[in-house]
Structure formats: C-alpha cells, structure tokens
FITIZA-614039 format. One record per residue: x, y, z of N, C-alpha, C, O in turn. Coordinates in steps of 0.001 Angstrom, whole numbers, plus 500000, padded with zeros to 6 digits. Layout:
// residues N
XYZXYZXYZXYZ/...
This chain:
// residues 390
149186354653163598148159355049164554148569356342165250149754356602165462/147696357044165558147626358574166471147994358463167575147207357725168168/148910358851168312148778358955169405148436359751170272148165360878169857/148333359543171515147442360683172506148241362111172272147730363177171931/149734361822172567150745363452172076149996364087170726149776365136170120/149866363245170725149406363666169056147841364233168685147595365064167810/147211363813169249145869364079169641145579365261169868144788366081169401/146919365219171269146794366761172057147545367776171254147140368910171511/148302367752170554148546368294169794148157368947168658148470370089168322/147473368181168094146565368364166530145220369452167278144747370407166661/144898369157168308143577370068169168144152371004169702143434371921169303/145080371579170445145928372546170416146009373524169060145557374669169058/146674372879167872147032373642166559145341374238166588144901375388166600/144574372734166592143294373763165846142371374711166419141674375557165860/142502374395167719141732375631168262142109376927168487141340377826168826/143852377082168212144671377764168282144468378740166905144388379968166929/144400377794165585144019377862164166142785379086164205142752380255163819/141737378116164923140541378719164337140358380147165136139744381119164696/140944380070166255141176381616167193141501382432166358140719383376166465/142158382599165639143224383056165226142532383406164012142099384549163871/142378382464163059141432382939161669139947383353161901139307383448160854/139274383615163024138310384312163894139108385691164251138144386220164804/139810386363164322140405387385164890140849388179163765140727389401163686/141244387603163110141728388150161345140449388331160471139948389455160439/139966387471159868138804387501158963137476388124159836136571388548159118/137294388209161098135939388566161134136669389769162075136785390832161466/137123389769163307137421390955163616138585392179163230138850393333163569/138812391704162808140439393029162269140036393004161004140317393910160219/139403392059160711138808392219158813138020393521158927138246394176157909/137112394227159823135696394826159829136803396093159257136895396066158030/137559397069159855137788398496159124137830397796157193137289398533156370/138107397210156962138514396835155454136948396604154704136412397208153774/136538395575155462134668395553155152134175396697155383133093396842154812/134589397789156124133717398834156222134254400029155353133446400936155155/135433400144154843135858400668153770135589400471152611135514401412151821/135377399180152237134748398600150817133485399074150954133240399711149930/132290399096151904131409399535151892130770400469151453129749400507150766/131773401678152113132127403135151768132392403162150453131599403614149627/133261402792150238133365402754148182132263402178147250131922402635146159/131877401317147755130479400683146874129088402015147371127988402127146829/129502402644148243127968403510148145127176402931149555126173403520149959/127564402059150069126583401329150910126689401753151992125953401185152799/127474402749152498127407403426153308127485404731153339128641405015153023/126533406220153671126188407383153448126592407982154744126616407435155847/126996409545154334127078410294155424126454411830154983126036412236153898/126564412405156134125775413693156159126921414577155452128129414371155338/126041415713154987126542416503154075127074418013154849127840418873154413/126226417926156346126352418839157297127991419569157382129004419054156908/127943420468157881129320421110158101129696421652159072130284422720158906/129497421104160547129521422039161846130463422423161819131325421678161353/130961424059162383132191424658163048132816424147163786132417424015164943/134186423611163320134951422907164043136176424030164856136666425069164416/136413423292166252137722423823166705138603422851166991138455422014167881/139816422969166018141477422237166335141920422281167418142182423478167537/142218421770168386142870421646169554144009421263169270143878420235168606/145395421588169439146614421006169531147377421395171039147323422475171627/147817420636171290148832420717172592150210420436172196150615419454171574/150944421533172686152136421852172414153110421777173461153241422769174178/153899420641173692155621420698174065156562420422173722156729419203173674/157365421017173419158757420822173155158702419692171325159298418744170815/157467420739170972157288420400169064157366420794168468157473420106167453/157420422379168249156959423235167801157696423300166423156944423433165458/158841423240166200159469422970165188158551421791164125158692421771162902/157821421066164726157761420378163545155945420622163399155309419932162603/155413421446164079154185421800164139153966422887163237152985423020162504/155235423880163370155239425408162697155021424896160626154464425417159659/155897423548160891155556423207159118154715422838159034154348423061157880/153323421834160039152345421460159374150828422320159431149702422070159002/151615423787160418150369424614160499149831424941159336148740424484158996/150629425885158482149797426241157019148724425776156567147653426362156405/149143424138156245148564423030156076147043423238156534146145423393155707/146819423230157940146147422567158648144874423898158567143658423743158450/145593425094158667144914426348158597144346426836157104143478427666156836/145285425882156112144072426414154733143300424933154362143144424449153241/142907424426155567141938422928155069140814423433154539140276424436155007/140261422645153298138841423158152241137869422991153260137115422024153151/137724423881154398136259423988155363135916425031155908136680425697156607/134306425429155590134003426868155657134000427688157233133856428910157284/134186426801158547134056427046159179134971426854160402134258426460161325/136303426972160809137143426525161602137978427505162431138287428664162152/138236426870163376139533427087163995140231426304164666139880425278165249/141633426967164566142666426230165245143344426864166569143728428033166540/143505425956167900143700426734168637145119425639169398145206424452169715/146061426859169434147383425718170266147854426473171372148264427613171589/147602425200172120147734425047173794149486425042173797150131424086173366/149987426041174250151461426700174579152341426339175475152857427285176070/152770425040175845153082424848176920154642424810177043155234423753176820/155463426193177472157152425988177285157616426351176002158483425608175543/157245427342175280157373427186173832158930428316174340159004429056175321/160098428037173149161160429079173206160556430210173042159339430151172868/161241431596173050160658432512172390160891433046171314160357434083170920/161790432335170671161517432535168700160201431555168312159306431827167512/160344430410169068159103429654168522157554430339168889156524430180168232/157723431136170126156430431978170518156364433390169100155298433666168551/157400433943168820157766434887167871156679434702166430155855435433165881/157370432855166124156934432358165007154875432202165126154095432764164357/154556431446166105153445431494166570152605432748165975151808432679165039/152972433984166760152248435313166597152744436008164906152539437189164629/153212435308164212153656435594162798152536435088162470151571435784162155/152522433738162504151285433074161824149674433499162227148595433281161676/150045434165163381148623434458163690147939435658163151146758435969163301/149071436416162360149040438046162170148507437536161001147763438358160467/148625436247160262148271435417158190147482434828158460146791434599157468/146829434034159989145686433822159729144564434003161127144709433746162322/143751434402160567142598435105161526142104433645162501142531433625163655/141826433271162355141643431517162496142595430522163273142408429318163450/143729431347163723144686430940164696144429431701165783144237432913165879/144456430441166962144512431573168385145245430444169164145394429272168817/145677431079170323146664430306171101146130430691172764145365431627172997/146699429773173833146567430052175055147822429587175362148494429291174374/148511429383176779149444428818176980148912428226178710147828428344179283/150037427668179088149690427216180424150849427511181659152035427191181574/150397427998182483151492429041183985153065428013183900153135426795183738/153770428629184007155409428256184224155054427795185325155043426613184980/154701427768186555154587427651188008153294426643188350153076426209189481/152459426341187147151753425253187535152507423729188067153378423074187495/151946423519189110152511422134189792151610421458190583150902422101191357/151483419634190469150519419176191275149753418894190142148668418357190363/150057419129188968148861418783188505149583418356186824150615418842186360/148568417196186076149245417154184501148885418511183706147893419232183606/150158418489183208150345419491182088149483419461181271148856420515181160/149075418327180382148883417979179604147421418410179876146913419487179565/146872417425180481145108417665180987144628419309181238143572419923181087/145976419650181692144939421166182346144980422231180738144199423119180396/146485421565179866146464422559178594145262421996177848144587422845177265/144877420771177755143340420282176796142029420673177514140901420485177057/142312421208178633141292421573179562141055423418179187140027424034178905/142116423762179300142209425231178833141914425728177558141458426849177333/142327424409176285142103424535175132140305424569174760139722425214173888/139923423909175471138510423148175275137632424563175554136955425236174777/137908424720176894137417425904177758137301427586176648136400428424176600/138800427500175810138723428554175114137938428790173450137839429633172557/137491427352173820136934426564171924135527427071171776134632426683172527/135278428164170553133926428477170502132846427528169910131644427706170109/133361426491169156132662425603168942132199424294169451133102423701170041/130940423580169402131283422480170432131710421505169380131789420460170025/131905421337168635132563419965167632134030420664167529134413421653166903/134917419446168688136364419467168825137381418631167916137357417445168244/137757418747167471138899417880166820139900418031167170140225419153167557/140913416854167187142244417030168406143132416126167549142819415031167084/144748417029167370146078416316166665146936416689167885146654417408168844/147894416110167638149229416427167850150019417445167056149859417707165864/151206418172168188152530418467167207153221417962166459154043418557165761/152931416274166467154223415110165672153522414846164554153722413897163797/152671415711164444151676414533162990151274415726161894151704416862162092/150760415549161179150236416271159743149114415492158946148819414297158953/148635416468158320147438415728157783147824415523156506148766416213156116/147118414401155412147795414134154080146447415147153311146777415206152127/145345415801153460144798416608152782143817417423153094143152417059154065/143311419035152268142777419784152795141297419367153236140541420202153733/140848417785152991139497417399153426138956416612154913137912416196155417/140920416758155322140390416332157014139726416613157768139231415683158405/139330418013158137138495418203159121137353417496158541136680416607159061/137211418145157127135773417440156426135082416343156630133906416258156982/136197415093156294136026414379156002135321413359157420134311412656157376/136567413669158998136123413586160279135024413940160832134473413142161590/134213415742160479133234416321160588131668415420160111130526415531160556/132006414897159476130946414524158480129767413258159180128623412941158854/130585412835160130130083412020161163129586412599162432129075411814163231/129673414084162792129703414674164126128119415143164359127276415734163684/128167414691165375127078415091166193127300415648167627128380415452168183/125974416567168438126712416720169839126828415550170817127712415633171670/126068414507170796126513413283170996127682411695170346128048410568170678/127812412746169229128996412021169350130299411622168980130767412341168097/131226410483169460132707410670169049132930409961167929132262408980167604/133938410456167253134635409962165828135878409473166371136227409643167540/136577408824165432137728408117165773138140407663164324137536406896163574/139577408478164080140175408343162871141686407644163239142248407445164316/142064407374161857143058406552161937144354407452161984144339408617161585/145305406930162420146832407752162552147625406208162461147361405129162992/148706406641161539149855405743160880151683406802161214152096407945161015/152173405606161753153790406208161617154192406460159744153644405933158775/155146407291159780155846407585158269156808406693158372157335406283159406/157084406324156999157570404880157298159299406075156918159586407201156511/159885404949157357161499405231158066162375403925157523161797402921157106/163144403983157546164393402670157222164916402601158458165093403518159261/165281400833158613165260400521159772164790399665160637163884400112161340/165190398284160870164468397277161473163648397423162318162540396945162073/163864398173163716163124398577164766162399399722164211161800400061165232/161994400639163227161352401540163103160470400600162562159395400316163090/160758400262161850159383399287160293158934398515161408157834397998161209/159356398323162318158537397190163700157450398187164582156391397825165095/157925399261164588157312400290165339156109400492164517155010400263165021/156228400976163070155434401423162044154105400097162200152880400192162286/154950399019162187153613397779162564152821397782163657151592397743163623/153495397829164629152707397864165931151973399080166154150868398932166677/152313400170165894151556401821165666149969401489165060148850401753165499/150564400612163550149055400463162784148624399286163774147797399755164556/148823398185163992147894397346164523147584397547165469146579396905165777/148161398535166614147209398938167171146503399880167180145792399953168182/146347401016166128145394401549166032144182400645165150143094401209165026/144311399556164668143711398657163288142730397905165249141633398417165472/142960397441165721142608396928166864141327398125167488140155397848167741/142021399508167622141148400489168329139463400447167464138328400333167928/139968400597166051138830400921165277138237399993165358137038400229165504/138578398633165328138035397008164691137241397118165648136175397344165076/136914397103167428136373397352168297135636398673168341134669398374169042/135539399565168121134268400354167536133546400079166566132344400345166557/134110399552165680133051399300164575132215397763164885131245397384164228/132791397059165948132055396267166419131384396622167592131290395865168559/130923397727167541130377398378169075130486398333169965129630398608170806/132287397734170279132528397895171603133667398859171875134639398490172534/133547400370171268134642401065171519135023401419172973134193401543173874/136655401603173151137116401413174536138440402330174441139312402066175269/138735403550173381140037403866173364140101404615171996139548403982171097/140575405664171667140904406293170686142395407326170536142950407936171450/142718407280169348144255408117169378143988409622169504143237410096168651/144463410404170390144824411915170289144811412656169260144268413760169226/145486412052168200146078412779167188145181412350165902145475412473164713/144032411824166467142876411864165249141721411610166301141634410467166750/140898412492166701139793412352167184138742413313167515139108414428167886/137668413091167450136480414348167940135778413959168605135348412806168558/135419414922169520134020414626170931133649415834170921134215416670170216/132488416157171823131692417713171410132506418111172960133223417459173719/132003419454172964132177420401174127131182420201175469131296420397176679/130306419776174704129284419186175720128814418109176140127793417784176747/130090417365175553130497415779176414131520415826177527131557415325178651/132469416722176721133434417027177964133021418002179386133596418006180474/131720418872178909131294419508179985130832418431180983131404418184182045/129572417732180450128953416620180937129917415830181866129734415869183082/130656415311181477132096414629182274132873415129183322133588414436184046/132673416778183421133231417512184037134999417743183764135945418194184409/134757417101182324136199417347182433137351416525182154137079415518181501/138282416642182394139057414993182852139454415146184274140654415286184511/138497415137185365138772414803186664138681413750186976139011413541188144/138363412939186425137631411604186867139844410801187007140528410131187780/139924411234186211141259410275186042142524411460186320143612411369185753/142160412637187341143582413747187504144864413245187931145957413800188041/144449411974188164145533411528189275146401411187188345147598411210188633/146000410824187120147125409884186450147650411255185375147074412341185314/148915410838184565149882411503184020149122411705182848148388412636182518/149491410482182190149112410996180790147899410051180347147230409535181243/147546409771178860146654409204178285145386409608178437144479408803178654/145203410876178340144230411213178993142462411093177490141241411005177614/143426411167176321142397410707174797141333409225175121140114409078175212/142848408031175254142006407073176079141256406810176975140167406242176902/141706407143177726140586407403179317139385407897178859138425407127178910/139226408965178440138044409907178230137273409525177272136089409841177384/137635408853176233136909407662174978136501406985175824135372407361176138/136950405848176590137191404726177674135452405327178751134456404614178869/135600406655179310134066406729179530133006407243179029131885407214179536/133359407797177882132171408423176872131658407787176095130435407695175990/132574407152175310132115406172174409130890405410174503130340405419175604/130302404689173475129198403979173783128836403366172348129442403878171407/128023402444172082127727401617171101127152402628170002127589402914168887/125914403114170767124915404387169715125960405290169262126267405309168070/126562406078170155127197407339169852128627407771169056129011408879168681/129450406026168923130793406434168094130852405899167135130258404840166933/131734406606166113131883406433164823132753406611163942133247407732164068/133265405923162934134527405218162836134850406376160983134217406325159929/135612406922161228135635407638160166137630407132159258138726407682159370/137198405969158517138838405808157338138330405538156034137602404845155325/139304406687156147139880406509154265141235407530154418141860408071155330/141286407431152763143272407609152832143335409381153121144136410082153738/142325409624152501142483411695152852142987411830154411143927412435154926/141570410700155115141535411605156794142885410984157549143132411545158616/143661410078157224144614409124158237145530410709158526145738411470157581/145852410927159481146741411641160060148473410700160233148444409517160571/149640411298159999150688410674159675151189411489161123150778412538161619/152495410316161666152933411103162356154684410498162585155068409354162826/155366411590162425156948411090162866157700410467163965158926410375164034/156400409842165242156570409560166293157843408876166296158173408089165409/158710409238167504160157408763167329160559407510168821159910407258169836/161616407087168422161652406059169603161137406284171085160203405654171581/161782407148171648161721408112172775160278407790172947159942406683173371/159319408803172605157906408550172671156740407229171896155543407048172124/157375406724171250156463405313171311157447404135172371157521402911172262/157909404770173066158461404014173900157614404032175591157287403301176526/157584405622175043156366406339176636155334406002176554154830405693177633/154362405850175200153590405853174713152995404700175426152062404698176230/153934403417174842153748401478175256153589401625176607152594401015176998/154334402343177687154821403017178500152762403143179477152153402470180309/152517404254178755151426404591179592150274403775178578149101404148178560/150604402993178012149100402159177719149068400830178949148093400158179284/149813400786179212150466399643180039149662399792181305148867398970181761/149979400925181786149703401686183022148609402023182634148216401959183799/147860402280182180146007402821181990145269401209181670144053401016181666/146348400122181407145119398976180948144470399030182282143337399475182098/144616398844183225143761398155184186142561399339184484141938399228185540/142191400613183452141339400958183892140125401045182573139039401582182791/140423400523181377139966400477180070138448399150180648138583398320181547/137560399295180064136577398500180203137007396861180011137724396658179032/136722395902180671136761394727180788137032393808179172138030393239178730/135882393968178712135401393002177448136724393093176294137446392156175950/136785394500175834138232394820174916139407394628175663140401394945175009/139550394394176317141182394377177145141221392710177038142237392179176589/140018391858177488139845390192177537140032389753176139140670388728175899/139465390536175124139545389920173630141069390153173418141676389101173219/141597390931173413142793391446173043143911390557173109144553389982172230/144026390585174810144959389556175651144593388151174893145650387550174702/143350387333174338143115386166173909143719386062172758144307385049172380/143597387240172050144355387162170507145614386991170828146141386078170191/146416387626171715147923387282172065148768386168172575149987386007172511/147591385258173226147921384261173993147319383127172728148057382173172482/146265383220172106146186382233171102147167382481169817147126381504169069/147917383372169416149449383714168836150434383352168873151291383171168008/150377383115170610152108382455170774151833381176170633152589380429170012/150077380536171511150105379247171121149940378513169852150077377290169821/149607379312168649149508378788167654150815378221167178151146377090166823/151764379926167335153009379680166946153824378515167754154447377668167114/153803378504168956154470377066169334153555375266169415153916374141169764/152376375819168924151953374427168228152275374099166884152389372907166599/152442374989165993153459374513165235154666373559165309154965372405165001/155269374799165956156815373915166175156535373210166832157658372708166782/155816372321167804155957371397168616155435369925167581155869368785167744/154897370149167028153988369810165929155130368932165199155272367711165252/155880369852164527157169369367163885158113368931164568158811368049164069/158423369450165981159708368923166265159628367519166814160557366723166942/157946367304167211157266365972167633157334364891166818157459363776167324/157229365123164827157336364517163875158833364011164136159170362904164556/159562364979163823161164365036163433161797364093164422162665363308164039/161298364143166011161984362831166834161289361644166730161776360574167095/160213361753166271159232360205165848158871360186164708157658360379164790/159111360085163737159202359847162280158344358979161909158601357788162079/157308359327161404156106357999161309155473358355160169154724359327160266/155613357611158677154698357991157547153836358392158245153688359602158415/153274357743158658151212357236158684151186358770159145150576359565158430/151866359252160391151527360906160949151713361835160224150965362812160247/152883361730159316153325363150158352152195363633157753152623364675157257/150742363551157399149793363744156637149368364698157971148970365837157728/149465364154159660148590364676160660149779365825160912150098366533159957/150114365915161577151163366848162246152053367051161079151233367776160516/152760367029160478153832367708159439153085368602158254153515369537157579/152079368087158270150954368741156980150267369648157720150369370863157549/149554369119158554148374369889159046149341371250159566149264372389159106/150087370864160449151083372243161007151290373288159945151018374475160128/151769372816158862152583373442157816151359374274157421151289375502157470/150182373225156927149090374050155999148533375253156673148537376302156028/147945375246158156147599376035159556148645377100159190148296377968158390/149697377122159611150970377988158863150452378985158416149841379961158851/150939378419157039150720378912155517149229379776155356149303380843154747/148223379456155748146943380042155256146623381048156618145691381821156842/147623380736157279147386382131159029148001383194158307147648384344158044/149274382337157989149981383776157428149580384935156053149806386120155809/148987383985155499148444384623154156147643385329154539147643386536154297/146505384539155445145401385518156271145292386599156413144462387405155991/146744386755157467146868387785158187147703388751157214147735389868157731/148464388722155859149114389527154891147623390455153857147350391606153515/146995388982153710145416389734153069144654390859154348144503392075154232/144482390468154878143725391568156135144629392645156072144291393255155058/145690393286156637146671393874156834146701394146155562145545394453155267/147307394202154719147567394747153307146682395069152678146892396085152015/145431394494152556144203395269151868143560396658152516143224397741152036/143557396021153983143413397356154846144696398744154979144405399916155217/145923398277154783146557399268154723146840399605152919147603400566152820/146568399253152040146380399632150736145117400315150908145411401488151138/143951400188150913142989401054151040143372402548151812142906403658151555/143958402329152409144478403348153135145873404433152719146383405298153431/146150404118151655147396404279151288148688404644151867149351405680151814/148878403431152478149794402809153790150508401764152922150120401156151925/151961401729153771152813401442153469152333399874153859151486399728154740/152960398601153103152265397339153093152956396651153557154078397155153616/152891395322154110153912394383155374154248393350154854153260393028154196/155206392411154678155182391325153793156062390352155051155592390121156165/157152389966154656157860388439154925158425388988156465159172388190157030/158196390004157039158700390353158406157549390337159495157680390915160574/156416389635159137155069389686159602155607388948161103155733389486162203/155876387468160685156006386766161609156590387273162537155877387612163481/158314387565162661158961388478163467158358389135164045158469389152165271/157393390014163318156920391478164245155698390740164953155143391506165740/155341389962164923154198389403165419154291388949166777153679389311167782/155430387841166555156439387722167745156885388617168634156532388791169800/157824389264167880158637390603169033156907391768169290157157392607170156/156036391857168972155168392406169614154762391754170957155058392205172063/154118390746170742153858390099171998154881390361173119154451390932174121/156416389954173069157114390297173853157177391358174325157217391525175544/157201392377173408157120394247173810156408394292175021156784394452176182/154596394008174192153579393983175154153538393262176828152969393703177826/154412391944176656154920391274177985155956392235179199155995392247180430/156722392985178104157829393745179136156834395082179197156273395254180279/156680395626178598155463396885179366154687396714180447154548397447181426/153883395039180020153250394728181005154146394486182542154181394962183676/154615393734181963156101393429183629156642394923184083156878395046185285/156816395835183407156850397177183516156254397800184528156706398209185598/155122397826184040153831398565185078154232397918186274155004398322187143/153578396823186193154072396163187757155363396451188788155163396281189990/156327396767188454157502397131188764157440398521189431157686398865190587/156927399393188063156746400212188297155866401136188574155990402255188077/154634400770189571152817400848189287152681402406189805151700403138189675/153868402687190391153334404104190814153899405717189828153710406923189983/154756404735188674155362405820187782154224406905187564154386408060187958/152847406411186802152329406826185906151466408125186846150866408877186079/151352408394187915150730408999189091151587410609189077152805410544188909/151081411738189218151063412917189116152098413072189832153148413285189226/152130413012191444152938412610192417154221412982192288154853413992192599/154607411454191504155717411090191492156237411821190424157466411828190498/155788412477189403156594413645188471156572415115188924157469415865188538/155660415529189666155454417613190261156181416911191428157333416603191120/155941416685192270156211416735193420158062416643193926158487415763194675/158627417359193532160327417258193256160944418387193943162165418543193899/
C-alpha cells in the first residue's frame, strides 16, 4: 500500500515532471521549431536591403577587434557602414584604426573625452555612435566577437523595419576546460531563453553583440536616459522598453550567430550586471524564468528523495511507484532536455552538450543564486556614483 510520504512525493516528482517537460518541449523547443520552419520554406522574409550602420564600442579590445574588422568591412552588402566608438584606445592601436580607414571608405570612428565623468562610458559612446550613424537601421557587436560569414548584416537586415528590433543569436567559442564548457552552456541557454521569449511574444532583453533597432526608436526614447543612472547593460534595458509583441523579430541560423571569446573576467561582470538590472526587466519573463529554476532543483531533489525514501523502506509493492517512476521522470527529462539543446545547437552549428548536462544544470542555478545574493549585498555597485565619483 501507498503511503501518504509517498503520495506526497509521487505529486511533487510529477508536477515537478510536467513543469519541466512544458519548459523544454514547448518553450525552449520554439527557436528549433522556428528554424525548421525556416528550412521547410514556411517561413519568408523580405528581400529588401536597408543601409545599415555597425556600431561597435571599444575598450580595452582592440587587439582582438583589429582581426575581426576586415571581416566585418568586406560583408556581401551593398550598403554599409561601420562605425567604432574609441574609448582609451593606445596609440598604436589608434595608428592601426586610421590604417584601416585609409582601405576602407566605410570605416569611420568617433571617440569619447578622457575627462568625461559622472556619467557611463559606455551609454554616452553608443549615444555618440548612434548620433554619428547616417542610417536609421543600426546593428550593434562587440570587440570580443566576430561574425562566422559575409551574410550577417544580410541575413539580420532582412527582418528590419523602422519599427522594428531584431535579435540574433551570440554563442561562446568553445575552449577546453571544465568551467569554460560550463560558461559556453550557460552563455547559450541564456541567450536560447532570450529568443524562446520573443518568439513567444514576450520579448524582454536582447544581447549587444547581435542586435538591431532603428535610429528612430532610439530618438523616440530619447536615448538611454531613462536608465543613466545605472552602469552598464544598457542593450537590455533598452530592448526591455522598446520591445513589443508586433515589432520584434527573431533572426537564427548558423551564418548570422555572432561568436565571441568572452573570458572569465567579463562573463563574470556580465552575471554581475544581469543580476543588478533583474528587478527592472518586465514582470511576466523574469516570473517564468525563476519557475523554470525552482521547478529544476525540485525535480532534481524529488528524485533523490524518491529513492532515498525507497532505499530506507524497501517495499516491492512501491519499487514500480517511486524507484521506477523517479528513474523513468529522470531518464526522459534528461533526454528531453539533450534533444532540445542539441538539435537547436546543431542547427546552429554549435558545439553540442552531452553527459555534463546535469552538472551544468545544477551549478547554474547556484551561479544564478550567488549573483542573486550578490546584488543584494551589493545593490548600490551597479549605480554610476559609485564608479566616477573617486
């Protein structure tokens, strides 16, 4: 016979279960359904080609920017430019800059005052960049990243309108290394999270280093004043109030993913200021999110409780309820979640996740717990303030 532990237990696993295979198959499944789509034809895009301008912001990168400029400056598109925001550059790296600019017409640069203070760096160089952009369809990378082909802008463009934003995918280069290949996971799932929520029309957040909004969204906005106070994240934030169901749009496949060498240091800042900006991201995506994490750990310790409940009460008649049921719940989460994840990062031609799933699944949550305990600690880091003001 069942008992009540047991009861509560078996209803625990399964609602825990079905959370969980609800979060995989229907929501984190959608970039993969919407990629297959794309390949079968069933989904069309415009053939249009607006003049795009590159925005990059530059500190203390330049070295690894100077190799992926070429790149970026002979992309197959009839109409572009690239423009990098200068902020602190050495002056061989300023040297190198005006080399490249002398090979291509299509490079221009600004920089931002040695003596600016009181205010983010960052915001006023994407502010300056924007300001100097003759086109209103913006596209925005980083110094840490590179594109894998000459059809990126294209391929991003192809969705643009003056109303509205795109949102492409960006993946770490995979590295050797326990904590890197953990990083490389959490990088994709949470960008696999950003998109899954736009393409379910509730976008709330997009990466820097793959994204477009017009010139006359950011005018409209006035800017990024709305959020001066804070340091960084300023891609999110500004997705976070532009965004909207009608207006964004989800542009993957393997050409457009932008790669990037992000190194400990900065996906450390990174966790860092997502932490510190949750409490200003819209309600609904921040509530789903947190549920997927909390129905994770409980799945995972209804398991084990599951078993370790068997193992001190040993009862044929139960091994079918709790020793089976646990095990099978298991087994078909995990497969779940290897099919979602691996089809989506094979489509993508991304590096694929296998028998370290669980682990990283685990030590994510925790990450996400100490960032979170983080902020709190530290709620006034992320504030302008406390970095100019010295």
């Amino acid at each position: 016979m069942v008992s009540l532990i047991e009861i509560i237990l078996l209803s625990i696993l399964a609602v825990s279960f079905i959370t969980q295979m609800i979060f995989y198959w229907v929501v984190l499944g959608k970039p993969y359904y919407y990629m297959r789509a794309v390949n079968k034809g069933r989904i069309r895009f415009s053939s249009d080609t607006p003049p795009v301008s590159v925005i990059i912001y530059v500190r203390n990168r330049f070295h690894d920017l100077q190799d992926f400029l070429p790149a970026l400056l002979e992309q197959d598109y009839p109409q572009f430019e690239v423009i990098i925001i200068n902020d602190g550059m050495t002056e061989d790296n300023s040297n190198i800059l005006i080399r490249l600019q002398e090979l291509y017409s299509n490079l221009y640069s600004t920089h931002i005052p040695v003596e600016t203070r009181n205010v983010s760096r960052r915001k006023l160089g994407l502010t300056l960049g924007i300001k100097a952009a003759k086109y209103d369809c913006l596209l925005f990378t980083e110094a840490d990243s590179h594109t894998r082909s000459k059809d990126w802008i294209r391929l991003m463009s192809r969705h643009f309108t003056s109303k509205n934003v795109v949102l492409g995918m960006s993946a770490k280069e995979n590295e050797e290394g326990f904590f890197t290949k953990f990083m490389i996971f959490d990088y994709f799932f949470t960008n696999l999270q950003i998109l899954s929520m736009a393409l379910f029309n509730h976008p709330h957040a997009g990466s820097g280093r793959n994204l477009i909004y017009s010139k006359t969204h950011f005018n409209e906005q006035k800017g990024l004043v709305r959020h001066r106070s804070l340091r960084q994240i300023d891609d999110d934030l500004f997705i976070n109030d532009i965004a909207a169901k009608p207006n964004t749009k989800v542009e993957l496949s393997s050409e457009s993913v932008i790669m990037t060498d992000l190194n400990v240091y900065d996906w450390i800042q990174e966790k860092k200021d997502k932490a510190f900006i949750k409490q200003f991201y819209r309600i609904g995506p921040v509530a789903i999110w947190s549920l997927e994490s909390f129905s994770r750990v409980i799945f995972l310790f209804s398991v084990i409780a599951c078993l370790v409940w068997w193992f001190l009460n040993p009862n044929p008649l139960t091994l079918p309820y709790l020793c089976g049921a646990s095990v099978a719940c298991y087994m078909i989460k995990f497969f779940s979640q290897l099919f979602i994840i691996n089809r989506t990062a094979s489509l993508l031609h991304l590096k694929k996740f296998y028998l370290a799933v669980p682990l990283y699944n685990l030590m994510q949550v925790l990450v996400n717990v100490y960032f979170s305990m983080y902020r709190i600690v530290h709620k006034k880091e992320n504030y302008i303030f406390k970095y100019e003001k010295r």
